[in-house]
N, CA, C and O atoms as CSV, one atom per row, in Angstrom:
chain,resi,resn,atom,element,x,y,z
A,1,UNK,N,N,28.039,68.598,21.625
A,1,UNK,CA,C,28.035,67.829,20.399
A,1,UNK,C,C,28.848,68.557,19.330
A,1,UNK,O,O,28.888,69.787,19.327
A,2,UNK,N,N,29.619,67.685,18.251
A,2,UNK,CA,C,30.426,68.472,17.676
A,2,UNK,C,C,30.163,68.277,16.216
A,2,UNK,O,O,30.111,67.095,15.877
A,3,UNK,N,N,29.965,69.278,15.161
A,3,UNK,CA,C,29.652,69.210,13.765
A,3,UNK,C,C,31.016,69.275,13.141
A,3,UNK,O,O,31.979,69.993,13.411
A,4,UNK,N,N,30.837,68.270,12.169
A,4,UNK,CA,C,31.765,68.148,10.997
A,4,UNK,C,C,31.254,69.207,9.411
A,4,UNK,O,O,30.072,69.256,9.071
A,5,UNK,N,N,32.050,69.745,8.851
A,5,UNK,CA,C,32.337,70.575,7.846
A,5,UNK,C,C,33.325,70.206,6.619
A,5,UNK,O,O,34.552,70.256,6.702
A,6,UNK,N,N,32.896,69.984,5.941
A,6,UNK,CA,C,34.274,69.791,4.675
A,6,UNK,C,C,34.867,71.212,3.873
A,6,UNK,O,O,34.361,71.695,2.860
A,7,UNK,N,N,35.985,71.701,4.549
A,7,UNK,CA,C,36.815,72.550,4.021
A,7,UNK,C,C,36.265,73.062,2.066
A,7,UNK,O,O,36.076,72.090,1.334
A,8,UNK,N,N,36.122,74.080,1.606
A,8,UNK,CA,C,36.150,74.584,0.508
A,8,UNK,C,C,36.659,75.882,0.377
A,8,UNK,O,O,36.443,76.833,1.128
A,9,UNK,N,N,37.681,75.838,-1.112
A,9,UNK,CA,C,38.793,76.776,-1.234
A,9,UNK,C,C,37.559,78.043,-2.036
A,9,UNK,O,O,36.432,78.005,-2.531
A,10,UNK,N,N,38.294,78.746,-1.848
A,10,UNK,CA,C,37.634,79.705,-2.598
A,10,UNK,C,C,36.754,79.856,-3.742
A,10,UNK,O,O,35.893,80.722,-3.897
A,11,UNK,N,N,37.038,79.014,-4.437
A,11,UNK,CA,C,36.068,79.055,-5.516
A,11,UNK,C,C,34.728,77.670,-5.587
A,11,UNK,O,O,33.994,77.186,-6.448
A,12,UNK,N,N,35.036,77.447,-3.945
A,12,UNK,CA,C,34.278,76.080,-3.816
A,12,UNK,C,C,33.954,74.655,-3.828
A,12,UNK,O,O,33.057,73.813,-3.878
A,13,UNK,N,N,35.441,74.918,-3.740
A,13,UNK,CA,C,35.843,72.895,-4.605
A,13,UNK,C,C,36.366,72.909,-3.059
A,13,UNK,O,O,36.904,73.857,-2.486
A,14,UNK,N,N,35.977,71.197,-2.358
A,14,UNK,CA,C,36.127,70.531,-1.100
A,14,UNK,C,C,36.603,69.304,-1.577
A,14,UNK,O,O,35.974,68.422,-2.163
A,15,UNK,N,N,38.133,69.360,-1.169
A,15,UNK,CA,C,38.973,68.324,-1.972
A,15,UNK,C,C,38.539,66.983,-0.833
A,15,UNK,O,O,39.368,66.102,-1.063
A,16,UNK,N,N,37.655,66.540,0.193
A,16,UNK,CA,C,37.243,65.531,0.817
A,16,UNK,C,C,36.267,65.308,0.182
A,16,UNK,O,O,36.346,64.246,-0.437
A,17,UNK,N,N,34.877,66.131,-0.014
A,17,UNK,CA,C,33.976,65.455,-1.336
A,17,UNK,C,C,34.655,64.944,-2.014
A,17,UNK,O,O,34.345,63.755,-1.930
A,18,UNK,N,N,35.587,65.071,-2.813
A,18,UNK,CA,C,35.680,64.844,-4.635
A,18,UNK,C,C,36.286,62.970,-4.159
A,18,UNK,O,O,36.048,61.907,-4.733
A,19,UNK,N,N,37.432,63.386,-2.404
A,19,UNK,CA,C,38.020,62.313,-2.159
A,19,UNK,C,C,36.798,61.102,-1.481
A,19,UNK,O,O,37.284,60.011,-1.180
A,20,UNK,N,N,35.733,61.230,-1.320
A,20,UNK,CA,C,34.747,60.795,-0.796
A,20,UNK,C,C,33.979,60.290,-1.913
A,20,UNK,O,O,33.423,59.248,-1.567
A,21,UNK,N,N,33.726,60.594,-3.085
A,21,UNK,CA,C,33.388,60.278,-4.479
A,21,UNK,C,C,34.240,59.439,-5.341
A,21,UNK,O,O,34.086,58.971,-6.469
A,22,UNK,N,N,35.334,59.384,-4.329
A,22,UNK,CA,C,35.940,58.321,-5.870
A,22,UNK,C,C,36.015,56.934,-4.897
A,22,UNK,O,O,36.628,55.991,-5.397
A,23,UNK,N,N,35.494,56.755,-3.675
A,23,UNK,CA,C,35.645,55.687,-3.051
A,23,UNK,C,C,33.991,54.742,-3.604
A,23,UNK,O,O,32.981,55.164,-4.166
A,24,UNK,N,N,34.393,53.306,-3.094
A,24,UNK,CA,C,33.449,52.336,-3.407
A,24,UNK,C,C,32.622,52.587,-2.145
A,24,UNK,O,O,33.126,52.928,-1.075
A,25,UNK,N,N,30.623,52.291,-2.453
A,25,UNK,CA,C,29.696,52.318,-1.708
A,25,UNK,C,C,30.200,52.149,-0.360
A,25,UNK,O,O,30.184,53.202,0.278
A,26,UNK,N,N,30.641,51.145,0.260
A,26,UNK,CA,C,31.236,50.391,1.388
A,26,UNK,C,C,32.055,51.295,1.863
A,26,UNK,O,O,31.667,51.609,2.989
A,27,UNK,N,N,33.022,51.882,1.550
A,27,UNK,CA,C,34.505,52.305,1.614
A,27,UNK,C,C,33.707,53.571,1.910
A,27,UNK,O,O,33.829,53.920,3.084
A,28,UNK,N,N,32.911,54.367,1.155
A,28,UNK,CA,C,32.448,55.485,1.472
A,28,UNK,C,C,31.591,55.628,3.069
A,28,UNK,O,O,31.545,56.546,3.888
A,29,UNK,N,N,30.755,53.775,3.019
A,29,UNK,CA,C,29.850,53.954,3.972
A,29,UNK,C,C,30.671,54.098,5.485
A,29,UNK,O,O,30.557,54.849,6.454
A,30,UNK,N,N,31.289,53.297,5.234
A,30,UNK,CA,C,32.551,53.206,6.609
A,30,UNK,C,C,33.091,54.429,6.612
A,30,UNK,O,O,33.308,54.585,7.814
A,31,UNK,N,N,33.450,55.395,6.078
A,31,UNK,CA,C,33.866,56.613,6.523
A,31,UNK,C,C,33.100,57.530,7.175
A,31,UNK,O,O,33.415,58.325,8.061
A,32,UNK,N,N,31.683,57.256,6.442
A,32,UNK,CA,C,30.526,58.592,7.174
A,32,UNK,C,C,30.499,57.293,8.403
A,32,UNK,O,O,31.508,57.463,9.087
A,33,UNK,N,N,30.079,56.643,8.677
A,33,UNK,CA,C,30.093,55.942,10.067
A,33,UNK,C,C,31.097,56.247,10.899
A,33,UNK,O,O,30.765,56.165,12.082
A,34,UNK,N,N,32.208,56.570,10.704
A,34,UNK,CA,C,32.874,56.899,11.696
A,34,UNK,C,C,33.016,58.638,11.874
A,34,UNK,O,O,33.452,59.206,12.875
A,35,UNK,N,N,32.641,59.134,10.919
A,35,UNK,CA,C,32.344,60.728,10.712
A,35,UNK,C,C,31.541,60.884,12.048
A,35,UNK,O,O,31.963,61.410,13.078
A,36,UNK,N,N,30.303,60.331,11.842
A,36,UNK,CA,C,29.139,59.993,12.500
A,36,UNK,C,C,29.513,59.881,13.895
A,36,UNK,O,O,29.175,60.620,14.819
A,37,UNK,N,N,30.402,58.657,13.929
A,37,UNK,CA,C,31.085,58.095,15.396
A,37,UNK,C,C,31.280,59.662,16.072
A,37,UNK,O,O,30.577,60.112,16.977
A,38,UNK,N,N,32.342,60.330,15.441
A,38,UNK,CA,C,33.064,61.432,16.005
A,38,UNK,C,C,32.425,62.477,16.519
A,38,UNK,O,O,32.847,63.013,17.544
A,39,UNK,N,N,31.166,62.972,15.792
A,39,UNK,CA,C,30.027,63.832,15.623
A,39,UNK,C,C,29.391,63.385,17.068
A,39,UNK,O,O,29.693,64.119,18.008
A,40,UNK,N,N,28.772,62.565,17.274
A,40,UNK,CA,C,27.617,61.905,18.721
A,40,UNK,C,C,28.669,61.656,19.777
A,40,UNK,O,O,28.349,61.552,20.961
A,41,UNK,N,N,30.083,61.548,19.311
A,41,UNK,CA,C,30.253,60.877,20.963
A,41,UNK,C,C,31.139,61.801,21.591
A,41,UNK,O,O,32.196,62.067,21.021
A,42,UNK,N,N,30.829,62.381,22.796
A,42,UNK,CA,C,31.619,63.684,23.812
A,42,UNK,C,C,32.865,62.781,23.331
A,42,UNK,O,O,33.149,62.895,22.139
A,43,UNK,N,N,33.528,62.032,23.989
A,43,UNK,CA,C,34.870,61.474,24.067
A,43,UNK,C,C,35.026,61.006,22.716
A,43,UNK,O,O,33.888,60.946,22.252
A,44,UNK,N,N,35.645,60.740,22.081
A,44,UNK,CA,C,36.221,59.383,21.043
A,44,UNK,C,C,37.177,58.922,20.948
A,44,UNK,O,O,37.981,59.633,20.345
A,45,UNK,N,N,37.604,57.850,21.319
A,45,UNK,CA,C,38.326,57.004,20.960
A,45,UNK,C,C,39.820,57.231,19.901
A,45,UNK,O,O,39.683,57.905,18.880
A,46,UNK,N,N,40.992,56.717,20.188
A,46,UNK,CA,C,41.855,56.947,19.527
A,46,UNK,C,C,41.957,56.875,18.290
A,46,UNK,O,O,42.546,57.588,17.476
A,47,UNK,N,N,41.066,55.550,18.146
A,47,UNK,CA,C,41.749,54.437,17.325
A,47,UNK,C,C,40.589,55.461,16.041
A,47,UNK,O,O,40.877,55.142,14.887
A,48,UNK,N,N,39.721,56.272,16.099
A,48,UNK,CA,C,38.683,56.895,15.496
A,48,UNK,C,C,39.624,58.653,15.223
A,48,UNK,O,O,39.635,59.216,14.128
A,49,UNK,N,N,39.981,58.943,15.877
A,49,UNK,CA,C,40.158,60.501,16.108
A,49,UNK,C,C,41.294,61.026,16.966
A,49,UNK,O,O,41.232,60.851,18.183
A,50,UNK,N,N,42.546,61.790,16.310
A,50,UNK,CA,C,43.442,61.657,17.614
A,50,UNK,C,C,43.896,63.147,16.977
A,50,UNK,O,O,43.295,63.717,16.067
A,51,UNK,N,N,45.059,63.629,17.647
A,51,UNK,CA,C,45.456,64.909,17.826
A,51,UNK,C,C,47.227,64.674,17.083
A,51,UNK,O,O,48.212,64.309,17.724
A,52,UNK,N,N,47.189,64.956,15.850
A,52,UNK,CA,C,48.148,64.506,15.639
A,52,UNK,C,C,49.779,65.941,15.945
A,52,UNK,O,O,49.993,67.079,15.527
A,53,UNK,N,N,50.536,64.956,16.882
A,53,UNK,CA,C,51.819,65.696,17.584
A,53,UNK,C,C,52.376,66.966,16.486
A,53,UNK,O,O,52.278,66.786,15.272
A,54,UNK,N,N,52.935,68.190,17.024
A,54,UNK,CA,C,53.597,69.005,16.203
A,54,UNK,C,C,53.389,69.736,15.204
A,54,UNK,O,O,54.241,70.431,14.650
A,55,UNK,N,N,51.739,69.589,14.770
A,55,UNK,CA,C,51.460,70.225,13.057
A,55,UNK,C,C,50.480,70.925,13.191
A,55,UNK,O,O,49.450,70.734,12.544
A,56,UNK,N,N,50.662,72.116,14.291
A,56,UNK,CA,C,49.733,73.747,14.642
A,56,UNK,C,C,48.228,73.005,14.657
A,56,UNK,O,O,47.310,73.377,13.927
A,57,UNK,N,N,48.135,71.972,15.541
A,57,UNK,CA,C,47.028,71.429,16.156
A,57,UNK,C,C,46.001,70.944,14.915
A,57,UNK,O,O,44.975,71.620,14.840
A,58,UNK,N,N,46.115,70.090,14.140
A,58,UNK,CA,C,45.725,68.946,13.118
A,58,UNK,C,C,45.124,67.985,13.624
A,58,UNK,O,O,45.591,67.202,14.451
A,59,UNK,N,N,44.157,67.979,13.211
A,59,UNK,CA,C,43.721,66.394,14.006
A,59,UNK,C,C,43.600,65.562,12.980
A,59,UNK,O,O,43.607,66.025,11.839
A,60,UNK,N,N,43.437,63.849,13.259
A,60,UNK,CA,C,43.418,63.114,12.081
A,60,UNK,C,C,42.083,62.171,11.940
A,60,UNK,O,O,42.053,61.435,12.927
A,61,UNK,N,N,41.090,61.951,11.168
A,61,UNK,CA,C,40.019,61.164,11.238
A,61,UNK,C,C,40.822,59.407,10.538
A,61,UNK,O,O,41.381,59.206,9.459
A,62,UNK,N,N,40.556,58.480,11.645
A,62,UNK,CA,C,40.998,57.292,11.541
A,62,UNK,C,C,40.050,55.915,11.056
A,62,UNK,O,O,39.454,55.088,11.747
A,63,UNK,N,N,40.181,56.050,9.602
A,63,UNK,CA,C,39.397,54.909,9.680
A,63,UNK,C,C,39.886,53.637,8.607
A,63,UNK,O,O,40.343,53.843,7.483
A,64,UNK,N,N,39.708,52.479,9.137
A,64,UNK,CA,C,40.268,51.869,8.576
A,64,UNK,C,C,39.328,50.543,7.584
A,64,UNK,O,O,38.335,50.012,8.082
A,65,UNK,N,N,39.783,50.197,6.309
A,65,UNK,CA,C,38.618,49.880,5.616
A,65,UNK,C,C,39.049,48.271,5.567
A,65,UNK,O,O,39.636,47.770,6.526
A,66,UNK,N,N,38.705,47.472,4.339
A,66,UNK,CA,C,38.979,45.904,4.221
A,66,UNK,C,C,40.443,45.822,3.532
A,66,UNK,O,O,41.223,44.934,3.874
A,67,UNK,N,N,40.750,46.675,2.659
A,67,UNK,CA,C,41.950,46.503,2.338
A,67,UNK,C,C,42.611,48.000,2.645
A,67,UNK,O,O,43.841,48.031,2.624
A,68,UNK,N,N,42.141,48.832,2.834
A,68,UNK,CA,C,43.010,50.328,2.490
A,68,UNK,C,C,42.481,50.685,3.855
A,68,UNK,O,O,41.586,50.197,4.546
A,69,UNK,N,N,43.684,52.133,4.102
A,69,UNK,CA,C,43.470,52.637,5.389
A,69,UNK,C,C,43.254,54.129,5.119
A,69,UNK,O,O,44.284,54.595,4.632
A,70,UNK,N,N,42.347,54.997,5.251
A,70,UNK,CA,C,42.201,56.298,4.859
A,70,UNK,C,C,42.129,57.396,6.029
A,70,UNK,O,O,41.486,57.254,7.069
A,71,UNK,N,N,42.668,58.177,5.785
A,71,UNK,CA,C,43.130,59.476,6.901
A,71,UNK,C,C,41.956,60.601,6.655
A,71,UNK,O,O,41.411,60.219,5.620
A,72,UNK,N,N,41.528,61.383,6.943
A,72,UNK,CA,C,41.055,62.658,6.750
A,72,UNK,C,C,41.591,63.739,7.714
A,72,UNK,O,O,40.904,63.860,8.729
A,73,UNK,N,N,42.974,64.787,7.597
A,73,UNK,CA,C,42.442,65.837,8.349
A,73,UNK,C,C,41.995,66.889,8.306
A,73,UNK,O,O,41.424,67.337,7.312
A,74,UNK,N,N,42.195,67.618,9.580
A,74,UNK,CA,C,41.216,69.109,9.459
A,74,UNK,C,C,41.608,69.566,11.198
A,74,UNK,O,O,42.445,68.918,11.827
A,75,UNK,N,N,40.896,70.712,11.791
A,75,UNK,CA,C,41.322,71.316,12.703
A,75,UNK,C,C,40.037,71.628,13.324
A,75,UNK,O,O,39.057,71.552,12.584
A,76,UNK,N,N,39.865,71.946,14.468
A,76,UNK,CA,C,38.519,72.604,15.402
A,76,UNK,C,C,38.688,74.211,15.054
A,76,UNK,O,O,39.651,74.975,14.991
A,77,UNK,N,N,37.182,74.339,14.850
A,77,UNK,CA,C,37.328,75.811,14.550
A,77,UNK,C,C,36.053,76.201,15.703
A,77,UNK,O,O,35.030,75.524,15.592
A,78,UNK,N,N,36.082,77.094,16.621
A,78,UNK,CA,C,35.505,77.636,17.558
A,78,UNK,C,C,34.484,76.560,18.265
A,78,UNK,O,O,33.261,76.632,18.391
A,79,UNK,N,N,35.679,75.225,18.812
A,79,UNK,CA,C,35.591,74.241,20.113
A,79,UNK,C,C,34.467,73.119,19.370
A,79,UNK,O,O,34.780,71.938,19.515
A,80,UNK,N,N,33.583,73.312,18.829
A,80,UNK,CA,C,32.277,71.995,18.269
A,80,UNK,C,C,32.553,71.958,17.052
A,80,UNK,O,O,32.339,70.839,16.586
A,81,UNK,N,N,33.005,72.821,16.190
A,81,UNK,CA,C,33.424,72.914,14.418
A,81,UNK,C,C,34.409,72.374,14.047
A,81,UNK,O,O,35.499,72.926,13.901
A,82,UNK,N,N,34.075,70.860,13.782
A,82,UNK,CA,C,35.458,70.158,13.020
A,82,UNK,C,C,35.781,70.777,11.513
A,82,UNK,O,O,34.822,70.475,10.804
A,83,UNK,N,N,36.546,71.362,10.919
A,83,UNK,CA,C,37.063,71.523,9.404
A,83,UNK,C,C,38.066,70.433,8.939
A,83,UNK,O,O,39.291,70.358,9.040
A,84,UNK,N,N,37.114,69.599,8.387
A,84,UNK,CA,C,37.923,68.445,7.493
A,84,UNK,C,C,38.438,69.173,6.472
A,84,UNK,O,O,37.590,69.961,6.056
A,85,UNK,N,N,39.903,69.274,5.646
A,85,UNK,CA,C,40.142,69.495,4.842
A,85,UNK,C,C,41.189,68.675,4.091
A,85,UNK,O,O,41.538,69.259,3.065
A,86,UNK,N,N,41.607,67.868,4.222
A,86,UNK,CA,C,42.389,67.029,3.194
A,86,UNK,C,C,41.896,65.416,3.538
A,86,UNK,O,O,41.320,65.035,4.558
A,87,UNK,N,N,42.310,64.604,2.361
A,87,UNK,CA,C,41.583,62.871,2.631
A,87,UNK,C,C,42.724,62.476,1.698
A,87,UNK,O,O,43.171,63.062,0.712
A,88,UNK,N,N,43.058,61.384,2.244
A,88,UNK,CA,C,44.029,60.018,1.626
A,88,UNK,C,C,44.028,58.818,1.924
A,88,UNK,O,O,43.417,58.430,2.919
A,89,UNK,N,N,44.749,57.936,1.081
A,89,UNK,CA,C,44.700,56.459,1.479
A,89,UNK,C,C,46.331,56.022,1.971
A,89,UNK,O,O,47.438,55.946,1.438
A,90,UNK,N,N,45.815,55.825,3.128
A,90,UNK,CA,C,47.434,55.997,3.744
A,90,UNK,C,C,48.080,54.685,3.602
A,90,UNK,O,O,47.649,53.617,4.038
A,91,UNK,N,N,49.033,54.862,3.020
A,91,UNK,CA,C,50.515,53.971,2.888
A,91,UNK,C,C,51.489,53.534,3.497
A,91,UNK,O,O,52.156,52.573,3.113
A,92,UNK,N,N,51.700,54.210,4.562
A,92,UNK,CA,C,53.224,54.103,5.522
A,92,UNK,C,C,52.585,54.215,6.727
A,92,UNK,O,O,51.495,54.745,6.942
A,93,UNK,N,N,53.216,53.765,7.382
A,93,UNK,CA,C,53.150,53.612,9.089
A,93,UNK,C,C,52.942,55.061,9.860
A,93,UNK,O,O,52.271,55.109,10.891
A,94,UNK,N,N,53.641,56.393,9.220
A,94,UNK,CA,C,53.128,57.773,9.764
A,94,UNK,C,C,52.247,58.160,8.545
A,94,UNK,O,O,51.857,57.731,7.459
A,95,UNK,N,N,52.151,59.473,9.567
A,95,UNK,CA,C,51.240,60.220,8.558
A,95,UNK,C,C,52.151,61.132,7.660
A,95,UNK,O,O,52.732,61.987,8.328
A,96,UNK,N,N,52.336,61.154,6.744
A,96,UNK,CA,C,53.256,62.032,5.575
A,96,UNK,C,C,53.206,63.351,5.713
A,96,UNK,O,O,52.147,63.969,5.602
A,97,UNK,N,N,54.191,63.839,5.932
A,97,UNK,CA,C,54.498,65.453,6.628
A,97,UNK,C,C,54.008,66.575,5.235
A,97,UNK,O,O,53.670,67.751,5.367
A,98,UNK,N,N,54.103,65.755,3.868
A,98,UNK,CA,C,52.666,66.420,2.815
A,98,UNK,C,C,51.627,66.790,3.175
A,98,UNK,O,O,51.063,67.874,3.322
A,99,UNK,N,N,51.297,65.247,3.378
A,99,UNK,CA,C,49.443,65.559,3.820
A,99,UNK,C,C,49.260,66.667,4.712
A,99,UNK,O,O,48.503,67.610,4.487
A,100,UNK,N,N,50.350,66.450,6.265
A,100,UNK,CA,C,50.456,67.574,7.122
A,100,UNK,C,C,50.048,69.011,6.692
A,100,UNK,O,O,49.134,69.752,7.055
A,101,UNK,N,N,51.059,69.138,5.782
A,101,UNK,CA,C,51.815,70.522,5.526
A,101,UNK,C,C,50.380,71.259,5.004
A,101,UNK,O,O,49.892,72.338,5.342
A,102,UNK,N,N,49.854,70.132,3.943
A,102,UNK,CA,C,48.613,70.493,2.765
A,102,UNK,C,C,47.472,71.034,4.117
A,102,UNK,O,O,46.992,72.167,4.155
A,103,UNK,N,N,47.224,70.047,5.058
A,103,UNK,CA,C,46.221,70.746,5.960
A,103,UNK,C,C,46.408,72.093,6.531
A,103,UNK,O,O,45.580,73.000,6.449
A,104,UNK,N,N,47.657,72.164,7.168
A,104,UNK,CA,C,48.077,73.237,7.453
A,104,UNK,C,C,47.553,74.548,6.923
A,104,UNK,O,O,46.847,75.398,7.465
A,105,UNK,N,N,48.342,74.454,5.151
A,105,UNK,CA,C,47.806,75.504,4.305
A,105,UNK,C,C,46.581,75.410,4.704
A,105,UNK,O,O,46.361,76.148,5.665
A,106,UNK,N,N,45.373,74.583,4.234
A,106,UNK,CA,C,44.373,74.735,4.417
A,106,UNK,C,C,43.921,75.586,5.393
A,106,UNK,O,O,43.538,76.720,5.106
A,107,UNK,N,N,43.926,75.117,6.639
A,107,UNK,CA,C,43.771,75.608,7.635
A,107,UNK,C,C,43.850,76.968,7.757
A,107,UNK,O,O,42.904,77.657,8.138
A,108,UNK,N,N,45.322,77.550,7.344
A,108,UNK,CA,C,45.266,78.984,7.514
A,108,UNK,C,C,44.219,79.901,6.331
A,108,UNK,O,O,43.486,80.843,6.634
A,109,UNK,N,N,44.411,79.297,4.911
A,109,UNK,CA,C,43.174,79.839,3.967
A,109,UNK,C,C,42.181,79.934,4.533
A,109,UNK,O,O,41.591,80.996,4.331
A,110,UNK,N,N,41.420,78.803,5.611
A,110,UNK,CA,C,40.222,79.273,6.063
A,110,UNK,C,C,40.119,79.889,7.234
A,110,UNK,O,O,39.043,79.797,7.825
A,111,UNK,N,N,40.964,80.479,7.693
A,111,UNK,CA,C,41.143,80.926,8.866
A,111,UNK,C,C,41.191,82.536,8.684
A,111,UNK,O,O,40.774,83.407,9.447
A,112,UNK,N,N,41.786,82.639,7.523
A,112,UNK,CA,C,42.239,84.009,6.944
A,112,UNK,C,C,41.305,84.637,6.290
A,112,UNK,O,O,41.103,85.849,6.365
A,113,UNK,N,N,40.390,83.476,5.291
A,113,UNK,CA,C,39.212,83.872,4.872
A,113,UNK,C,C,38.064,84.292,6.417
A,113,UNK,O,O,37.709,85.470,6.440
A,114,UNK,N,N,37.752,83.757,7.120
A,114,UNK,CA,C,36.967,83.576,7.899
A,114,UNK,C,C,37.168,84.944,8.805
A,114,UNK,O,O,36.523,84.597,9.794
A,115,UNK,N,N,37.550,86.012,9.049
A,115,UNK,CA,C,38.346,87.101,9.606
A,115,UNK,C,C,37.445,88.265,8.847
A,115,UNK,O,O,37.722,89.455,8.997
């Protein structure tokens, strides 16, 4: 079984809370439901959770709402530890090599911290 975590920088701010707080009841509820999804099920589904190509192993949380489509990623940290660390409302057909880049950083801050 695998636990989800929301990334926090050093002084404690988890830029997926704050992005999880500015969404509507609904919009919020549909995201922990598929949080949820990812968390209980050994396998998941693409269309929920995928491995996104080329960006030092990123994964992307997929969920899609009534009008907007929102991304969350983050990386596995020792095989069951998802680290969510960045959230958006995605616009374009890829995923924006920003958002990428921003996890990335992330990623290594907590990686570096965590040592």
């Amino acid at each position: 079984m695998k636990k989800i975590e929301f990334y926090r920088n050093s002084a404690g701010k988890s830029y997926v809370e704050e992005f999880l707080d500015s969404l509507t009841g609904k919009e919020a509820q549909k995201v922990t439901w598929t949080l949820k999804v990812i968390e209980d099920l050994d396998i998941v589904p693409k269309q929920y959770f995928k491995n996104l190509k080329n960006t030092e192993d990123i994964w992307e949380v997929r969920v899609d709402g009534i009008n907007k489509t929102y991304r969350i990623l983050g990386f596995f940290y020792k095989q069951e530890l998802i680290i969510l660390n960045h959230a958006f409302i995605k616009k374009t057909q890829k995923t924006p090599r920003n958002a990428i880049e921003i996890a990335i950083k992330r990623k290594n801050d907590y990686l570096r911290r965590k040592k």
